[in-house]
C-alpha positions as MATLAB code, in Angstrom:
seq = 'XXXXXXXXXXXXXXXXXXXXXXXXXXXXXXXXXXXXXXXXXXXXXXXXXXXXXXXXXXXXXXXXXXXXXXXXXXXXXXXXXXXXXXXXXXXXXXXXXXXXXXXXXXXXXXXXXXXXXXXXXXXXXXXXXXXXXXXXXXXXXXXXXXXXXXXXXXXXXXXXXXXXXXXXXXXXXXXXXXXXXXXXXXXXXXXXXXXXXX';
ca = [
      41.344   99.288  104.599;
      41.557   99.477  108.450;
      44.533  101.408  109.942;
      46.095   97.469  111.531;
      45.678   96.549  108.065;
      47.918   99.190  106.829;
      50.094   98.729  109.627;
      50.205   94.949  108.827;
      51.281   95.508  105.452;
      53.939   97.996  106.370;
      55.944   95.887  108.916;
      55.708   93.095  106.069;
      56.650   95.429  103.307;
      59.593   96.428  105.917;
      60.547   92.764  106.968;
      60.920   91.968  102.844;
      62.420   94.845  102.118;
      65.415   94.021  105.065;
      65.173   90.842  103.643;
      66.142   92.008  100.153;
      69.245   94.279  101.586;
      70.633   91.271  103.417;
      70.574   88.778  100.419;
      72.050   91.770   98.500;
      75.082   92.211  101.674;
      75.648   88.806  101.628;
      75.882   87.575   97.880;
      77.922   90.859   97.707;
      80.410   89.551  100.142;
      80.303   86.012   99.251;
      81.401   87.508   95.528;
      84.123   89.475   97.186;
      85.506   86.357   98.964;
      85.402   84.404   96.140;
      87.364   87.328   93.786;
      90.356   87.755   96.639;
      90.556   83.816   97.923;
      89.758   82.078   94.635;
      89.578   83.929   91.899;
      92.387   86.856   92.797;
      94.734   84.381   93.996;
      98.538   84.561   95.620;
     101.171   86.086   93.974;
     103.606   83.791   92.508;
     106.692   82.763   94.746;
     110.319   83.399   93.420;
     113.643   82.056   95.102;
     117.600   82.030   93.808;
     117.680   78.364   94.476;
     121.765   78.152   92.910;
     123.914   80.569   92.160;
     127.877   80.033   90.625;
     130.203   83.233   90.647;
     132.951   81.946   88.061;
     134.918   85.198   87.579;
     133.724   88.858   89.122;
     137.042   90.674   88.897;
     137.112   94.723   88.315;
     139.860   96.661   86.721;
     139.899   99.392   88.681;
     142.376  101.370   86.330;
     140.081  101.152   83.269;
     137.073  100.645   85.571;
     136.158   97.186   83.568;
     134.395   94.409   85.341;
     134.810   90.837   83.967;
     132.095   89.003   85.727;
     131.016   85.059   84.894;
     127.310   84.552   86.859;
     124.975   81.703   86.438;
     121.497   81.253   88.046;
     119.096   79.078   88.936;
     115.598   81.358   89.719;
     112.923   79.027   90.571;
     108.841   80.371   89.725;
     106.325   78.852   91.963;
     103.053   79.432   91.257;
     100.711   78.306   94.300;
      97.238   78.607   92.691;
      94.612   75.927   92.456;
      92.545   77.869   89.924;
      94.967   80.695   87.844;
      97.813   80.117   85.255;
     100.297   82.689   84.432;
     101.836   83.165   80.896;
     105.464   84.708   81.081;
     105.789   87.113   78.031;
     108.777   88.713   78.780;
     111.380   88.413   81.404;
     114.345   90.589   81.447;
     116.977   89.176   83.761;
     119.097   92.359   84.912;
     122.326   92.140   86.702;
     123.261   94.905   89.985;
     126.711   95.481   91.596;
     126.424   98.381   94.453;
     122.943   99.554   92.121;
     125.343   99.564   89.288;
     124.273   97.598   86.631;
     126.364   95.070   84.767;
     124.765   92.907   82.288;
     120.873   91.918   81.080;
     119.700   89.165   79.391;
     115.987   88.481   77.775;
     114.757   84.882   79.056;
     111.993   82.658   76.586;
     109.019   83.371   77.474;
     106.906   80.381   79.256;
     103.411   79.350   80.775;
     103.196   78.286   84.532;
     100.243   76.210   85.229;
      98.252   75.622   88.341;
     100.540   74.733   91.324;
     103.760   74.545   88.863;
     107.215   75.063   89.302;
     109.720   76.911   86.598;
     113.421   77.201   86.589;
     115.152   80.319   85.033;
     118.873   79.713   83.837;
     120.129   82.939   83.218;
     123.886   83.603   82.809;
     125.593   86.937   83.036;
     129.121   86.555   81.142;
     131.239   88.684   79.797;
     132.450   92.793   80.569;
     131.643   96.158   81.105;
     132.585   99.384   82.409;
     131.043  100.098   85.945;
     131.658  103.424   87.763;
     132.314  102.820   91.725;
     132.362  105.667   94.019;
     134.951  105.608   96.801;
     132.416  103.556   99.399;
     131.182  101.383   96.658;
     135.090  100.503   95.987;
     135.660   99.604   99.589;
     132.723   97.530   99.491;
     133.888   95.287   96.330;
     137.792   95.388   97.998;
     135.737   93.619  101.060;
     133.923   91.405   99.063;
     136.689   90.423   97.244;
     138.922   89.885  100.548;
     136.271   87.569  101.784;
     135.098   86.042   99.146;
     131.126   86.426   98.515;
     129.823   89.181   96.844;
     126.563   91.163   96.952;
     124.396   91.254   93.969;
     121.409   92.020   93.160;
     118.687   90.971   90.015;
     115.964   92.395   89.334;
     113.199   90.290   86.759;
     111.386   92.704   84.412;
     108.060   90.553   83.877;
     105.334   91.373   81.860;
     102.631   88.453   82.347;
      98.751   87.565   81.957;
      96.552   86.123   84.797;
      94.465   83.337   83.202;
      91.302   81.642   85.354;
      88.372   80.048   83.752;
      85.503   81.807   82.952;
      87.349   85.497   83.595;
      88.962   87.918   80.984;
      93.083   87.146   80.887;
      94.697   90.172   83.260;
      97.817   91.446   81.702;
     100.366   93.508   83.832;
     103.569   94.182   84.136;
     106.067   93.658   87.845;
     109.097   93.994   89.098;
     110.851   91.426   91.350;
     114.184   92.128   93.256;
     116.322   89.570   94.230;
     119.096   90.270   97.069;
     121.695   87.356   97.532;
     125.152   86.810   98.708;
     127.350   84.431   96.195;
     130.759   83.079   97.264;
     133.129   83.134   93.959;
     134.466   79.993   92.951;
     138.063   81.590   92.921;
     137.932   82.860   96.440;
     140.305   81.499   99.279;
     136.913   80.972  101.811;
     134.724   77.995  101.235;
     130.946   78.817  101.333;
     127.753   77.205   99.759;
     125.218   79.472   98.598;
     122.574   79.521  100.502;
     118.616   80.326   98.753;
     116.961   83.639   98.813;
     113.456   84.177   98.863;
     112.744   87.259   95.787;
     110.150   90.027   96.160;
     108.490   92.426   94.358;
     110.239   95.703   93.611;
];
């Protein structure tokens, strides 16, 4: 074989070759696309759409707080292509990072591009222990009206798309909101807050 011939065959062996890495960069990327856009997917969306504050009244001799809360937390998932089964939500209730009251919601599936309503409802009492700046903040809240709380969702859910092994883990969302109390002198309408994760 003549030295062009080997020469020849190089620069071909090379062109295929650079062929070969490119198909292997691009289906490689194409695959990665499709995971994160498609597959992967958004998170789901969570908002307090409605909140009612019947009673939140603390005792600050015997440090008891009789509180009367009822949500509306509405689950948006915005996926084309993955549904997400709810297996346990644990609704828990914050005053100042104190917390007052938990409740365990039924567990649900959201399909694709679905909406779901939580309707927990934190009644009843308990003891919570306010530091001096913590007081002054419920005396203010109380003076005015609304109140700060906080609820944080305890999920544990799977990730289902076709063709692709279910993805179980486990989040936490916080959700920061101002709620005027139905027995407060000010009139207010509550006003929606956008959750995120914790």
């Amino acid at each position: 074989m003549s030295r062009s011939s080997d020469r020849e065959c190089a620069r071909d062996c090379g062109i295929l070759i650079g062929k070969w890495i490119g198909t292997i960069i691009f289906t490689t990327i194409t695959a990665a696309i499709v995971f994160f856009v498609i597959i992967k997917g958004k998170d789901i969306k969570i908002h307090v759409t409605d909140a009612t504050l019947a009673d939140f009244n603390l005792n600050t001799t015997t440090n008891t707080l009789y509180y009367n809360l009822a949500l509306n937390i509405t689950i948006s998932n915005p996926n084309k292509h993955i549904s997400e089964d709810l297996k346990r939500i644990e609704a828990r209730a914050y005053y100042e990072d104190k917390m007052f009251d938990a409740v365990t919601m039924t567990p649900f599936s959201l399909g694709h591009k679905k909406n779901y309503t939580l309707s927990p409802v934190f009644k009843g009492q308990n003891i919570v222990m306010l530091g001096s700046s913590e007081l002054a903040q419920y005396n203010s809240d109380k003076s005015s009206g609304i109140y700060h709380i906080a609820v944080k969702l305890h999920l544990r859910s799977t990730e289902k798309t076709s063709g692709m092994y279910p993805n179980t883990s486990k989040s936490v969302v916080k959700c920061d909101f101002k709620v005027p109390s139905l027995s407060g002198t000010i009139s207010a309408t509550f006003q929606a807050f956008k959750c995120s994760l914790f």
